[in-house]
N, C-alpha and C positions, 0 to 999 in steps of 0.2 A: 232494772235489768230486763231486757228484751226477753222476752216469751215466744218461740215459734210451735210452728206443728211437728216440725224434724228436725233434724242436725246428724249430716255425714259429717261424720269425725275421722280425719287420716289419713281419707286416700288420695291418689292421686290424679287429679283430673286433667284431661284429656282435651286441649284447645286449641285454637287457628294457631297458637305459634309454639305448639308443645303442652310439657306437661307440667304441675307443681302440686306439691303436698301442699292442703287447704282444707279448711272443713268449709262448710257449705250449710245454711239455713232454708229450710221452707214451710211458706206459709199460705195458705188458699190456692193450695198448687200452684206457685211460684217459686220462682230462685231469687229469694229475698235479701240474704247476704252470703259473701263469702270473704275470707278471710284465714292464714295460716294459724291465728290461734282466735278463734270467734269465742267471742264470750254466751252466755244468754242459758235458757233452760228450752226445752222442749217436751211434748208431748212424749215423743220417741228418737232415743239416740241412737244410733248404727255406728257401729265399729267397721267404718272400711279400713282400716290398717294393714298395710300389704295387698289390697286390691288396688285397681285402675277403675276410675269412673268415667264411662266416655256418656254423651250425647246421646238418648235412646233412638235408636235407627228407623229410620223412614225405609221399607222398602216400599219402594216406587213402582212399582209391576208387582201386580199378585192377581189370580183367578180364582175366586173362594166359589162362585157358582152361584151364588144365591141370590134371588130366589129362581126354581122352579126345576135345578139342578144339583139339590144340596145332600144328594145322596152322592155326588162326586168328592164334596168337601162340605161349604158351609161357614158361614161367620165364627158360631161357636169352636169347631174345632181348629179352624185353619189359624184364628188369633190365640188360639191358648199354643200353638206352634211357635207363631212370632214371640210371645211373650216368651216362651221358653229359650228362642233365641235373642234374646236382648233387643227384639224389637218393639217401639213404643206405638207406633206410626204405618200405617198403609195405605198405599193409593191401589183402587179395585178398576179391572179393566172392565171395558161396558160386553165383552161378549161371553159366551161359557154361560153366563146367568140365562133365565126364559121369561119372559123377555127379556133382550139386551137393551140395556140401556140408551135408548135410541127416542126418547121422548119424554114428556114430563110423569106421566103415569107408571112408565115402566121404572124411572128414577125414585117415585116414589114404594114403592113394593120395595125394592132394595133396599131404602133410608129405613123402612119401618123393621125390616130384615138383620140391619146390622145393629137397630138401638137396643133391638131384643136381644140380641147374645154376643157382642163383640167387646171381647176383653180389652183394645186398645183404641185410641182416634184413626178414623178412616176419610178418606179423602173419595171420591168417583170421577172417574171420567165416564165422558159421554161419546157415543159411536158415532160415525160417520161413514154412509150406507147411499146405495143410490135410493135418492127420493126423499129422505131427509136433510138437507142441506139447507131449508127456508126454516127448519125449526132448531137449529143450532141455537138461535137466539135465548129461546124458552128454557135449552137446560142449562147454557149461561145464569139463566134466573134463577134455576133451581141451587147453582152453586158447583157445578163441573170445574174442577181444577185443568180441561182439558180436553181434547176430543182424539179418539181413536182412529187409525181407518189402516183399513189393510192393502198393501198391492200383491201380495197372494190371496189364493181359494184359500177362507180361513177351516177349519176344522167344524164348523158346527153351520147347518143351511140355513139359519132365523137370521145371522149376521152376514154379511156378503160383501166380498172384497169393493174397493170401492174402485170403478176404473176412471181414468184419466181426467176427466172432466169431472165427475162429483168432486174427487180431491183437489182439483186448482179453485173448482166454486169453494170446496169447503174453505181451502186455505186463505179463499179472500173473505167469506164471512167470520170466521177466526180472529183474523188478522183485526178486522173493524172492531172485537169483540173483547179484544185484547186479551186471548188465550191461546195456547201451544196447540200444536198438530202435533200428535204422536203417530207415527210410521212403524210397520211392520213392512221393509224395506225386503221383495223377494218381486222378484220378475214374473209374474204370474205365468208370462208365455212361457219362456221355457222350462219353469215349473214343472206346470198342466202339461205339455208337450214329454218332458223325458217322464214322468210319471206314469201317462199314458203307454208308450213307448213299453217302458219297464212292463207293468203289468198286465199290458198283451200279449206280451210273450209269454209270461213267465217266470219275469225274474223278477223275485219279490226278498230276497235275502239282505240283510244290513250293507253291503257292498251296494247293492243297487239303489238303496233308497239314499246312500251319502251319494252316489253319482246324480241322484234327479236332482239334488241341489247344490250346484256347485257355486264355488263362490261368487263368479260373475255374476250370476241373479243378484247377491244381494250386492255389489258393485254401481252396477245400473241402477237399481231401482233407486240407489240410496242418491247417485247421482242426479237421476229425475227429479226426487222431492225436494233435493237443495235447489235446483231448476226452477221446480213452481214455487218452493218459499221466497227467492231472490226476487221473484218476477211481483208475488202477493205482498210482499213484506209480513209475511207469516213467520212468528215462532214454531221451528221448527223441532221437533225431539226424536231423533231415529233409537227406537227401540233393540235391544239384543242383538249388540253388535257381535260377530261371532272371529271374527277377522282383523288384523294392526290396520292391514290397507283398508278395511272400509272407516274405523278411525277417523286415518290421514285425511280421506275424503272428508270427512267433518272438519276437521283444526283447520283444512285448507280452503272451504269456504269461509269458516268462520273468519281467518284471517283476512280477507278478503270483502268482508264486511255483512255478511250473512248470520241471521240471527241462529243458530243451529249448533245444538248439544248432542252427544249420543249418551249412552250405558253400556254394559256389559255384564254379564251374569255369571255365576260364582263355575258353573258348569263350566262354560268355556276357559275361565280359568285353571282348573283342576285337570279334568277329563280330555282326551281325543279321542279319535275315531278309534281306536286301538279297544279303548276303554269300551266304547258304544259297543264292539264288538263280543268282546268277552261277556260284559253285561247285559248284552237282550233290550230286550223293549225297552224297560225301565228306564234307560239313557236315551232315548229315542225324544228328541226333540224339532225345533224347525225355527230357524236354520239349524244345520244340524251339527255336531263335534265335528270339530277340523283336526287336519293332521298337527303334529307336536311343534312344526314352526309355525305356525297360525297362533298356538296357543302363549311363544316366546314376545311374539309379535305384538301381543294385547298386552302382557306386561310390558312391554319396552314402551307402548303407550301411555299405561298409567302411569309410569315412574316421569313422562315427560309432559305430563300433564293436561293429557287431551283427550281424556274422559270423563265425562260429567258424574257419573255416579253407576255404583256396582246394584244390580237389585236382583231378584232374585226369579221373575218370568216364573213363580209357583203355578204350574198348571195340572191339578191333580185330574184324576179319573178314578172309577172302580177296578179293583183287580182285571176283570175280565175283559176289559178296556185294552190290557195290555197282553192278553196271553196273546199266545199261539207263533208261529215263525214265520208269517207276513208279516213285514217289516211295515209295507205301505197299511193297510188295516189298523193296528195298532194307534191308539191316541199318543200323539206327538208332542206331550206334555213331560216336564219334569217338575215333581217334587222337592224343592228345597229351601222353601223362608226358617224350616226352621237351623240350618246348617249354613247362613249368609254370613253372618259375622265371624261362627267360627272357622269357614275357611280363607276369608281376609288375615283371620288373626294369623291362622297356621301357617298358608301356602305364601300370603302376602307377606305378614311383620315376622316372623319367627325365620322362616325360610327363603325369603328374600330382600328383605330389611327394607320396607316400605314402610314409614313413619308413623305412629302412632296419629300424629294429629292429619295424616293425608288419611288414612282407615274412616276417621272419624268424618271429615270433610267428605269422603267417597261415598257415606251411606247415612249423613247426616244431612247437615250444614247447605252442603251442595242441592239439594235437594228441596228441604226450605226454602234455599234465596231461587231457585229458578221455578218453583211454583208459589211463591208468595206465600208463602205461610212462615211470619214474622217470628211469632213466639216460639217456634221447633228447631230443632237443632242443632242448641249451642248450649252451653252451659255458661252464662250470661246471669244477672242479676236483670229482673223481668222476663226471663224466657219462662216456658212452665218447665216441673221440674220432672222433664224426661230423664231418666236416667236408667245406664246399664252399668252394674259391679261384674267386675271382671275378675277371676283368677287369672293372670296371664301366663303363667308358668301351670298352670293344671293342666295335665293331659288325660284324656279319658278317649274311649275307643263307642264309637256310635253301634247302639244298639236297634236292632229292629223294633223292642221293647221301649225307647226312647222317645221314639216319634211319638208327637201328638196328633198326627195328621188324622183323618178320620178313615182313611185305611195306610195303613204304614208300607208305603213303599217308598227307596229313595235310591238313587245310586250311590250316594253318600254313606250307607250303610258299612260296616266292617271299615273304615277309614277312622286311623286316629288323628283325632286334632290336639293342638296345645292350643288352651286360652279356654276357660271355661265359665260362661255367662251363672252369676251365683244370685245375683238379681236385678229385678226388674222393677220399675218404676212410671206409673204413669200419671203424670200434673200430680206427683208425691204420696201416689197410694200404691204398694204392693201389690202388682200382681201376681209375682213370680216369687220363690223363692229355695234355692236349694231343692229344686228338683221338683218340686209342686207348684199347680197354681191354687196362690190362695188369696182370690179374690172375686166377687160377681160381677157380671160384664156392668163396665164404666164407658167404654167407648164413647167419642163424641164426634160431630161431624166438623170436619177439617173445610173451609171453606177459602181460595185467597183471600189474602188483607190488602194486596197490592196488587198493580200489574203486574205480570212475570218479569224475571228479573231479566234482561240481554244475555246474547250467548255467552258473552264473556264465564269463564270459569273462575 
């Protein structure tokens, strides 16, 4: 009789073409067998019965800060966050940290950073800045799942937007290197220009600061980078789309034969300008809430299948980051890796009947095949054994008290959701469980196995 290290017994998992009661075996953090009545013994049995087991979730955008910034967040508290949201997996952006990620030295400070305290596997991208573009190659070597670059003034002076010519060089060193360009798709000029504008005068209230960024910036810019990627034959990835029509603009290069995926984040799903209103800083992001058909817009997109994946743009600060009633001053970041799944579950499957196995795909799977990390997100016999237990029917109402962030702010706050993450799983050791984490950081570094995968979704 087969001996493993675990055995989910009953629940029901969560796959590219739906779901089935199955139990499920694993062994050296593996998904070794599955099976609707598996025979064998195990170290440890789990009773999912009446739970849902998806895929543990890759968010793909997250800003943890570290090192040199880890009094805004940090490895330690910002992964005991994911784990609390069923997430197994993060990809960490190269700026927010001190240094940004922009070299092999500064790559290194943050690997050493996350082995010391990050509860789950972490992936990095590397930045792209003017005057770094001849060492792209190096953090290729180091293991960059990707390179960053902004076409807005980003928030922090050590990273700096990349203008037109660094980003078509980057995207042809990329392109040879065979990794994705990641876009922060905002028109810098007319940005900087109505920002300007606003804050000479005067006008610094939530109204003015959704006016400095109207959607056309991000229209354009997103336009331009499918421009240089078509021209480089660069993978292209436009980051927090906020908008359906900037979307379309992806599915319609892609279709078109353009290597190009976007995302979109759980905020713009939930929230609009209405919301940013009422709420203060806190909702203050960039791009920033749209009005409530902007927001119909993104879901009419996912349900037609022309968003690569939902992540969560975690971009915390300290409290005082956020006070006061200048809209433009205030840090532009939103808090929410640990609230990504559950408002897929609530806003997407509960409330607008979006499939269990498309949830899974949108913050798994997807994710995986288009940065090459083979063994992540699926529930497979030889993936490792990510896994999230779901109550799907639990509702609970988000307390401030909740967050694990390392200062608790979210606009997600006082919102109930249905679907309530009961554990957590990483390559088949507990980290999460019923409300704790109980376990010391295991995090491993996430490196491709592959070339990325083509736009195709």
């Amino acid at each position: 009789m087969a001996e493993y290290d675990s055995i989910i017994r009953g629940g029901r998992l969560i796959g590219i073409d739906g779901s089935e009661e199955a139990d499920f075996a694993i062994a050296d953090g593996k998904i070794v067998a599955i099976d609707p009545d598996l025979g064998g013994t195990a170290g440890e049995e789990v009773d999912a019965r009446g739970l849902y087991i998806f895929p543990g979730a890759i968010d793909a955008h997250a800003h943890f800060n570290e090192p040199g910034r880890t009094r805004w967040e940090g490895f330690a508290t910002g992964t005991r966050a994911l784990a609390a949201g069923g997430m197994t997996s993060f990809m960490e952006m190269p700026l927010n940290a001190h240094p940004p990620t922009c070299d092999t030295q500064s790559f290194n400070l943050k690997l050493a950073a996350a082995r010391a305290s990050s509860l789950v596997d972490y992936a990095f991208y590397g930045g792209i800045v003017p005057g770094n573009v001849d060492g792209l190659e190096e953090l290729a070597g180091c293991g960059v799942a990707g390179f960053k670059a902004f076409m807005s003034t980003t928030g922090t002076p050590d990273f700096q937007a990349a203008d037109d010519l660094t980003l078509y060089e980057g995207m042809q060193k990329a392109a040879n290197l065979g990794l994705p360009v990641l876009v922060h798709a905002e028109n810098r000029t007319i940005t900087d220009e109505l920002t300007r504008r606003a804050v000479s005068t005067l006008r610094t209230s939530v109204r003015d600061y959704l006016d400095s960024r109207p959607v056309v910036a991000e229209l354009e810019a997103i336009n331009r980078a499918i421009l240089f990627a078509g021209e480089t034959g660069c993978s292209l990835h436009i980051v927090h789309v906020s908008t359906g029509r900037g979307v379309a603009l992806v599915a319609a290069a892609r279709a078109r034969g353009v290597d190009v995926t976007c995302e979109t984040c759980p905020h713009y799903l939930l929230l609009t300008e209405d919301d940013m209103e009422a709420l203060g800083t806190v909702a203050k992001c960039a791009p920033p809430l749209r009005p409530r058909r902007e927001l119909e817009s993104l879901w009419e997109q996912i349900f037609e299948g022309n968003v690569g994946f939902v992540a969560s743009d975690h971009s915390p600060c300290p409290p005082e980051m956020k006070a006061g009633e200048d809209f433009f001053r205030a840090w532009g970041g939103i808090s929410g890796c640990q609230s990504l799944l559950n408002v897929m579950l609530d806003e997407g499957y509960h409330k607008r009947g979006l499939p269990l196995e498309e949830i899974a795909a949108l913050m798994s799977r997807n994710v995986a095949d288009r940065f090459g990390f083979l063994e992540k997100g699926r529930l497979e016999v030889g993936a490792d054994a990510d896994i999230a237990l779901v109550d799907l029917d639990a509702s609970f109402g988000l307390r401030t008290r909740d967050l694990l962030y390392r200062h608790r702010l979210s606009p997600f706050v006082g919102r109930t959701f249905r679907g309530r993450v009961v554990r957590t799983m990483v390559r088949g050791m507990t980290v999460f469980q019923e409300g704790r984490i109980v376990s010391a950081p295991i995090g491993r570094l996430l490196t491709p196995q592959k070339k990325i995968a083509k736009g195709k979704l």
